[in-house]
Biopython code that builds the backbone (N, CA, C, O; Angstrom):
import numpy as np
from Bio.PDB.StructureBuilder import StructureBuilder

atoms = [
    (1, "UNK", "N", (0.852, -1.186, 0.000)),
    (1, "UNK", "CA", (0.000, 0.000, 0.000)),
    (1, "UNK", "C", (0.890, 1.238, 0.000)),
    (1, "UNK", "O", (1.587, 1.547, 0.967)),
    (2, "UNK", "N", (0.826, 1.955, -1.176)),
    (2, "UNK", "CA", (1.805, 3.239, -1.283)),
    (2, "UNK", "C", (1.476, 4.304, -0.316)),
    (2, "UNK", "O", (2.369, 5.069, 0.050)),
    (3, "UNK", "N", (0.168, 4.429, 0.168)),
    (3, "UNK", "CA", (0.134, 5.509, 1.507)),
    (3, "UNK", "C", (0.834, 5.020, 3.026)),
    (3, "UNK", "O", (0.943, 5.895, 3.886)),
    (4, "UNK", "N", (1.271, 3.716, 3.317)),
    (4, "UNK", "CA", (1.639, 3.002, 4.404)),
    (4, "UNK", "C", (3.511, 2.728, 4.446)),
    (4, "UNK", "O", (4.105, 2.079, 5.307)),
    (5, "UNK", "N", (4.208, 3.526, 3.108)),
    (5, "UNK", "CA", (5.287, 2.445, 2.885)),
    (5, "UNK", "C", (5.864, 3.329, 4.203)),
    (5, "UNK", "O", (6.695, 2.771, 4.919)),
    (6, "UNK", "N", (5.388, 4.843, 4.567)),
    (6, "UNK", "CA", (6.572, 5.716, 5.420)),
    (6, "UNK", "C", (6.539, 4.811, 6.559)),
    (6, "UNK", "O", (7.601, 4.579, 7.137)),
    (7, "UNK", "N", (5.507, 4.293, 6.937)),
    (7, "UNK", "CA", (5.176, 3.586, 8.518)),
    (7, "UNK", "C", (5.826, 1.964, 8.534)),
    (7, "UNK", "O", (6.318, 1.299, 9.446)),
    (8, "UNK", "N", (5.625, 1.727, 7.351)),
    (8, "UNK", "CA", (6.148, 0.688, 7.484)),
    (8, "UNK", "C", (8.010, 0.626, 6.955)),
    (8, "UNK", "O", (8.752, -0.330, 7.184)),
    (9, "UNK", "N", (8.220, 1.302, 6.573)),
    (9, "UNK", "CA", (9.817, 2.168, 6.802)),
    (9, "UNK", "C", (10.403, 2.213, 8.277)),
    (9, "UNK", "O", (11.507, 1.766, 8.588)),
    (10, "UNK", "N", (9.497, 2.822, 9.145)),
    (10, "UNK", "CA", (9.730, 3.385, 10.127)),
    (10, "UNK", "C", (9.708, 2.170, 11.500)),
    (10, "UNK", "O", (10.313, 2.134, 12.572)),
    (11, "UNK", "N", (8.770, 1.316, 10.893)),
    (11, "UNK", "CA", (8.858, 0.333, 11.964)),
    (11, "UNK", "C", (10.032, -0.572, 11.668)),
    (11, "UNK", "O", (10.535, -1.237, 12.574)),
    (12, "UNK", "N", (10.403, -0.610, 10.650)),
    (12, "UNK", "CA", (11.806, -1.869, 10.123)),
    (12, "UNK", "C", (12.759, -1.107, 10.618)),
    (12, "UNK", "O", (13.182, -1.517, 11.699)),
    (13, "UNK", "N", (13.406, 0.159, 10.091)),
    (13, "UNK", "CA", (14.289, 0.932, 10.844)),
    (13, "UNK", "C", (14.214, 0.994, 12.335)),
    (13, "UNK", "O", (15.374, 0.908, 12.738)),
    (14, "UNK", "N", (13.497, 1.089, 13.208)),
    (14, "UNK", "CA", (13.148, 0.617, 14.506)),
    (14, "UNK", "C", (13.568, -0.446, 14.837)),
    (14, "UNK", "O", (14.366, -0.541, 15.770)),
    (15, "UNK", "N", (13.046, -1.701, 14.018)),
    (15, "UNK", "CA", (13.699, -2.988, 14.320)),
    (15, "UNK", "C", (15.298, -3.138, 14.282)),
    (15, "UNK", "O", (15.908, -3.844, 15.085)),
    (16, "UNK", "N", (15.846, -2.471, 13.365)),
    (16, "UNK", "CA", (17.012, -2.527, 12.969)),
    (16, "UNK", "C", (18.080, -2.163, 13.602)),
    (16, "UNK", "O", (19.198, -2.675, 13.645)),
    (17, "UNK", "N", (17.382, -0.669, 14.390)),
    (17, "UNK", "CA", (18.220, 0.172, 15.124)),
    (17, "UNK", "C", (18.258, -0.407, 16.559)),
    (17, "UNK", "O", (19.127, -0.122, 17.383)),
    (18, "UNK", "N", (17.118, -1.334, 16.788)),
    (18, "UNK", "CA", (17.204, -2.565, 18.147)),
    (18, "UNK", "C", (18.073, -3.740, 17.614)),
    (18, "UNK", "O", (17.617, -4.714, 18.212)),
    (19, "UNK", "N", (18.803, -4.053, 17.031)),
    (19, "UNK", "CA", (19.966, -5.074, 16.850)),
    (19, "UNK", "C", (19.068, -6.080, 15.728)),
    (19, "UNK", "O", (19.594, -7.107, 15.298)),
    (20, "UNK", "N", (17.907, -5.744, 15.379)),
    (20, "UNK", "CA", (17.290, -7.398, 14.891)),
    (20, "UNK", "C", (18.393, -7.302, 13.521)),
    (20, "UNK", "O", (19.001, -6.444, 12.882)),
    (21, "UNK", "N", (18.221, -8.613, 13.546)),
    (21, "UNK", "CA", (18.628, -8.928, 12.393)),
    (21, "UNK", "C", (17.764, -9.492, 11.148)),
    (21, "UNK", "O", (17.073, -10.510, 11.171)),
    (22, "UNK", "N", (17.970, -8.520, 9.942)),
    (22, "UNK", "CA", (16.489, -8.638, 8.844)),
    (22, "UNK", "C", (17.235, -8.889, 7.432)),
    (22, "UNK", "O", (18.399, -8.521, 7.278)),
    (23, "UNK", "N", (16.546, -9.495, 6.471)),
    (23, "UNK", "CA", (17.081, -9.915, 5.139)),
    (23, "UNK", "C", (15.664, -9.454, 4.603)),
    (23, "UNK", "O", (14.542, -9.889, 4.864)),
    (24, "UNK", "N", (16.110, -8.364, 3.713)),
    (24, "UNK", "CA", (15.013, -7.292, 3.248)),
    (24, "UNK", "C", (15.242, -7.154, 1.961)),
    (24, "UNK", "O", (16.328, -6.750, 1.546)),
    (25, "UNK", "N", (13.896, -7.587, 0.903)),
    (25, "UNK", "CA", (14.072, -6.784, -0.565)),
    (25, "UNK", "C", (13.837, -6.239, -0.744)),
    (25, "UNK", "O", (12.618, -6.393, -0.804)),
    (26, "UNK", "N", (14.212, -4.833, -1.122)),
    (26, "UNK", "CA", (13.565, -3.366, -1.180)),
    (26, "UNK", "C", (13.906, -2.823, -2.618)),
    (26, "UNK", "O", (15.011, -3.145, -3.055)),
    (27, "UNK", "N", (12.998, -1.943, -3.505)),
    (27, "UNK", "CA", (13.319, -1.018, -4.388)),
    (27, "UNK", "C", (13.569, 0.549, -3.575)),
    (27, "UNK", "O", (13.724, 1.499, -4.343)),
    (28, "UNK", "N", (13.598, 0.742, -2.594)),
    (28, "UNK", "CA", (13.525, 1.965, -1.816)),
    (28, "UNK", "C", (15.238, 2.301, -1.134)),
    (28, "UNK", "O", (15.823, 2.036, -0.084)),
    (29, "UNK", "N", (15.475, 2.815, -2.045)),
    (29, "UNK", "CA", (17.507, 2.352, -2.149)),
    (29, "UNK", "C", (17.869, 3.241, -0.862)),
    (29, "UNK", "O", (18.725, 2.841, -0.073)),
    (30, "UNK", "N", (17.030, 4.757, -0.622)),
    (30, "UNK", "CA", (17.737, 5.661, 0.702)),
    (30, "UNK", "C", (17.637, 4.675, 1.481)),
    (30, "UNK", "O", (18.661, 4.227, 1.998)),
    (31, "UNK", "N", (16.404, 4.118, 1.743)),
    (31, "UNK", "CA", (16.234, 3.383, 2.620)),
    (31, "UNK", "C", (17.221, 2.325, 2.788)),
    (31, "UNK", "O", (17.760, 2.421, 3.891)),
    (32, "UNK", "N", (17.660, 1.330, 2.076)),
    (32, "UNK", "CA", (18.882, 0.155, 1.965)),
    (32, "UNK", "C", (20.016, 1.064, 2.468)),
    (32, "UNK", "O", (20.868, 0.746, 3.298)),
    (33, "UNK", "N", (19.859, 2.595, 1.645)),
    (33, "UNK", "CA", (21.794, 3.051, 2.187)),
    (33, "UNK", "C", (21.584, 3.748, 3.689)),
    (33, "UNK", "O", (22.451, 4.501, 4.133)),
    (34, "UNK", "N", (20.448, 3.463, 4.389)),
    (34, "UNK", "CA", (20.327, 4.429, 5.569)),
    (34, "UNK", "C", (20.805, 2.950, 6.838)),
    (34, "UNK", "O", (21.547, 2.975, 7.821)),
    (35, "UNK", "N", (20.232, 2.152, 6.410)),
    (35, "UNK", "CA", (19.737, 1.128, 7.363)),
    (35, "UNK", "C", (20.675, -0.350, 7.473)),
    (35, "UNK", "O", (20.979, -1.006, 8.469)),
    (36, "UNK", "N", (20.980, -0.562, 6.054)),
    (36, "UNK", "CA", (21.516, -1.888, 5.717)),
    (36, "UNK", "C", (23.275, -2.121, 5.622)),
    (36, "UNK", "O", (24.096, -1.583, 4.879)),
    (37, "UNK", "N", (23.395, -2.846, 6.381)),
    (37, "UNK", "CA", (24.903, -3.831, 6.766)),
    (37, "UNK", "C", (25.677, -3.570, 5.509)),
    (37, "UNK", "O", (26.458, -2.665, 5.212)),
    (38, "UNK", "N", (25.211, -4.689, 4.812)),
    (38, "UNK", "CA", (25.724, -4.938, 4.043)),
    (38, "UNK", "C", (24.112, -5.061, 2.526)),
    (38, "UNK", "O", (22.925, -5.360, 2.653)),
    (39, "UNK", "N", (24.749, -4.754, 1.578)),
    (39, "UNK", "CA", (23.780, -4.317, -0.063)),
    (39, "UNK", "C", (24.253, -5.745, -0.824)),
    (39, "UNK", "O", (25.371, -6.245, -0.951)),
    (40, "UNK", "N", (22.897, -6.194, -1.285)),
    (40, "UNK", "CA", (23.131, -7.099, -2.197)),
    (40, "UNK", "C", (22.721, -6.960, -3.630)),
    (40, "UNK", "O", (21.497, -7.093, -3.622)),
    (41, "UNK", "N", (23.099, -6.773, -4.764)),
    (41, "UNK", "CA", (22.758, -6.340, -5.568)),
    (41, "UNK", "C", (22.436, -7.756, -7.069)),
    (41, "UNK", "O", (23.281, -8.242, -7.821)),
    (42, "UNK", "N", (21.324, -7.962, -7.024)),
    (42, "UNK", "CA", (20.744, -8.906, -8.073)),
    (42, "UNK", "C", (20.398, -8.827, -9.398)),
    (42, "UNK", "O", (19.605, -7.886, -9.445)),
    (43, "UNK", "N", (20.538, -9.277, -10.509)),
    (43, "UNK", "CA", (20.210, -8.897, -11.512)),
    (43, "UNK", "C", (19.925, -10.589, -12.158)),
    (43, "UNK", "O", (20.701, -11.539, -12.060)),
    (44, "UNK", "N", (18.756, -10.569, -12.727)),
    (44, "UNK", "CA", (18.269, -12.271, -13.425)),
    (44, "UNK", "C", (18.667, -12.869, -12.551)),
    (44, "UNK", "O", (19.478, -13.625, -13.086)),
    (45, "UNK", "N", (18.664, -13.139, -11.190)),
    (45, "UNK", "CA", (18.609, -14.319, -10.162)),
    (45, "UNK", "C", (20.031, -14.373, -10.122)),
    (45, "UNK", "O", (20.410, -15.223, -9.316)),
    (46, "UNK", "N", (21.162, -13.637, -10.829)),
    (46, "UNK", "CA", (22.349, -13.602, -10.426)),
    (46, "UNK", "C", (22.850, -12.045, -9.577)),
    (46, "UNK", "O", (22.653, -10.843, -9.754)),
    (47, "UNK", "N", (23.704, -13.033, -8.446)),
    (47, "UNK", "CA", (24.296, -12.109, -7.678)),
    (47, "UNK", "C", (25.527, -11.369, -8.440)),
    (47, "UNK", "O", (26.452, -11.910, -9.045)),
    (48, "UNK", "N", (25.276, -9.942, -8.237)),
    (48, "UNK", "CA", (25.713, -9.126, -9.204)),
    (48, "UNK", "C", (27.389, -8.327, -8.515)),
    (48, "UNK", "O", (28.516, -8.201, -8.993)),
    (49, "UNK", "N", (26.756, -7.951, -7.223)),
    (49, "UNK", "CA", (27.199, -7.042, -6.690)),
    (49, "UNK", "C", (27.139, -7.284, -4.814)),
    (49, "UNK", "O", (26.093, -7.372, -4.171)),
    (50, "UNK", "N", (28.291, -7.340, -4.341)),
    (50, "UNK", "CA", (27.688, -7.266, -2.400)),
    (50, "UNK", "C", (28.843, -6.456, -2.025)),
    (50, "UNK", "O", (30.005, -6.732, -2.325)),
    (51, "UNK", "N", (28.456, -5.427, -1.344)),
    (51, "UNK", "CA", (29.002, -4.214, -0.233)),
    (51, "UNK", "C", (28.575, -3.763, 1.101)),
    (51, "UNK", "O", (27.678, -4.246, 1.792)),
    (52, "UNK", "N", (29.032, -3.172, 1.258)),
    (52, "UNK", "CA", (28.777, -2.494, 2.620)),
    (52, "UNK", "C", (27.843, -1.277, 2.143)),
    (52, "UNK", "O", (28.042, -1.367, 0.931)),
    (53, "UNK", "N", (27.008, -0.261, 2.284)),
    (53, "UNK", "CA", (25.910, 0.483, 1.556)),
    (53, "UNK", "C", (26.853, 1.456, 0.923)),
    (53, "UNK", "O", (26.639, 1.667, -0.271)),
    (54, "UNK", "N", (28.277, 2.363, 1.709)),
    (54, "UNK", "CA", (28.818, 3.310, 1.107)),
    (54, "UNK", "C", (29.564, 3.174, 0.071)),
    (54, "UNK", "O", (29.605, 3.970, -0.867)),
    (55, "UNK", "N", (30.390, 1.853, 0.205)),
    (55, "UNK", "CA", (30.929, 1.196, -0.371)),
    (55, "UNK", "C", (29.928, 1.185, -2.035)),
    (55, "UNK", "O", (30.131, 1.965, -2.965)),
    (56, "UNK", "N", (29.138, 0.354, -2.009)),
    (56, "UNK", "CA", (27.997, 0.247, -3.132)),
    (56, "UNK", "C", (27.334, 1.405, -4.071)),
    (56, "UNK", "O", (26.885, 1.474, -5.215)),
    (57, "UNK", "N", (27.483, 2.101, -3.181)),
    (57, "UNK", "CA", (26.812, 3.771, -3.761)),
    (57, "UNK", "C", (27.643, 4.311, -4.127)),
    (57, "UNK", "O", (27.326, 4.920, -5.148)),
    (58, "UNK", "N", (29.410, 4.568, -3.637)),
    (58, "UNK", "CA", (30.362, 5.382, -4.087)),
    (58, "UNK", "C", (31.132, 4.900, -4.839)),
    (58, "UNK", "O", (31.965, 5.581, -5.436)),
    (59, "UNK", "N", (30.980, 3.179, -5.018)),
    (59, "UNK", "CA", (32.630, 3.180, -5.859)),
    (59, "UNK", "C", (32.113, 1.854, -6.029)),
    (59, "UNK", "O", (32.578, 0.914, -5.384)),
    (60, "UNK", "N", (30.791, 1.659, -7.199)),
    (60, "UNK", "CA", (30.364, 0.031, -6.830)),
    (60, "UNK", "C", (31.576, -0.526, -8.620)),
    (60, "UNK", "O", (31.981, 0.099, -9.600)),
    (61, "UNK", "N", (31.672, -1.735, -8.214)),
    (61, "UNK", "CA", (32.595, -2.700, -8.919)),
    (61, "UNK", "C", (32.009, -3.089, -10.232)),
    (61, "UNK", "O", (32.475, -3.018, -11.369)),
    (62, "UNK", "N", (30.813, -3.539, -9.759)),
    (62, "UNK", "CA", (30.397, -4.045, -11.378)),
    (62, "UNK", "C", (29.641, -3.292, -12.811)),
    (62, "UNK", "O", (28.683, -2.648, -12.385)),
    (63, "UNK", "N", (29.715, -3.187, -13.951)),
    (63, "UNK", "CA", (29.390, -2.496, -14.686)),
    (63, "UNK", "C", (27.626, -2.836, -14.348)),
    (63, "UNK", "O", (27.547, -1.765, -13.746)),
    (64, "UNK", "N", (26.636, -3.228, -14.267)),
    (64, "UNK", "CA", (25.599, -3.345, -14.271)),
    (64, "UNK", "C", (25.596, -2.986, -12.860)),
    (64, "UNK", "O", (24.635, -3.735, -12.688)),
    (65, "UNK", "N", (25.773, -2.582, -11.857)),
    (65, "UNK", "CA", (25.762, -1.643, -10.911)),
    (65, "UNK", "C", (25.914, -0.259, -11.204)),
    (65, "UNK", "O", (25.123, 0.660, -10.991)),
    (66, "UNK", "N", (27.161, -0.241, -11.776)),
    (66, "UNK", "CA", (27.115, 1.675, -11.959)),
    (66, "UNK", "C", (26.045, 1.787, -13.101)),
    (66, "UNK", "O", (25.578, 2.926, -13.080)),
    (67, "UNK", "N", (25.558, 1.112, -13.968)),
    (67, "UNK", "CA", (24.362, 1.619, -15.352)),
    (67, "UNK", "C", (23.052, 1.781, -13.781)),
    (67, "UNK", "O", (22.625, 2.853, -13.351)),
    (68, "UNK", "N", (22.707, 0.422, -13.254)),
    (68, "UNK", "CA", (21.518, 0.566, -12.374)),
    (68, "UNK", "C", (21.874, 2.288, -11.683)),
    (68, "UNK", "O", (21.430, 3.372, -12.061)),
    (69, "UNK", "N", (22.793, 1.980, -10.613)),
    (69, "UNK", "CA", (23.013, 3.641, -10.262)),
    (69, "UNK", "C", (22.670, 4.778, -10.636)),
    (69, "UNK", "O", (21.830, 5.525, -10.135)),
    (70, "UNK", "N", (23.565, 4.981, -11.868)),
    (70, "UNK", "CA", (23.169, 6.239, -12.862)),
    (70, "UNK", "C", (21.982, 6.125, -13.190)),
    (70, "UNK", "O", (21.532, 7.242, -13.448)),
    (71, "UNK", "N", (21.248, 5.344, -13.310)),
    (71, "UNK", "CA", (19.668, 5.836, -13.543)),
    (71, "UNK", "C", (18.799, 5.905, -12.146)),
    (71, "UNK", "O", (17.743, 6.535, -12.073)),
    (72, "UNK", "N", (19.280, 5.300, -11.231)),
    (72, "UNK", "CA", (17.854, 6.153, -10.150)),
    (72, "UNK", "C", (18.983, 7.274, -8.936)),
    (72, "UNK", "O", (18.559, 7.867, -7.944)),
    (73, "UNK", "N", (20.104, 7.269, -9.328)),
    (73, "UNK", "CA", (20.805, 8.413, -8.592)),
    (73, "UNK", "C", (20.571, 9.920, -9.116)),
    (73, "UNK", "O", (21.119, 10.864, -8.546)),
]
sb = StructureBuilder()
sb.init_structure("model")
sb.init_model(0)
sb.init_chain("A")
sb.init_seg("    ")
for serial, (resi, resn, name, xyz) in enumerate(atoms, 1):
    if name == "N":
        sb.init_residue(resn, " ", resi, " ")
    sb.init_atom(name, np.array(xyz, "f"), 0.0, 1.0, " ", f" {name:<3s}", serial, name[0])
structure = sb.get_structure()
């Protein structure tokens, strides 16, 4: 439900910031670089890409990472 995603944002970040430990698929990327350990990055059921979030956003390795990037950065 697109009117619910802030609340339900807000309760996972909550969880998160209490130690749980969560394995989350998200299209909501601030959200992945605010919250998440470590970024896994998928493309056709192949693992593409795995970082740490700053790591992933500033200086990611694989060419189908920086194309994904440049289009929703």
């Amino acid at each position: 439900d697109p009117e619910m995603i802030k609340e339900v944002l807000d309760v996972m970040t909550e969880l998160a910031d209490s130690g749980m430990t969560m394995l989350c698929v998200t299209h909501e990327m601030s959200f992945a670089r605010r919250v998440a350990d470590t970024l896994v990055f998928m493309d056709q059921g192949c693992l593409i890409e795995q970082a740490p979030p700053e790591a992933f956003f500033t200086c990611p390795q694989s060419p189908r990472t920086q194309a994904f990037l440049a289009q929703i950065l």
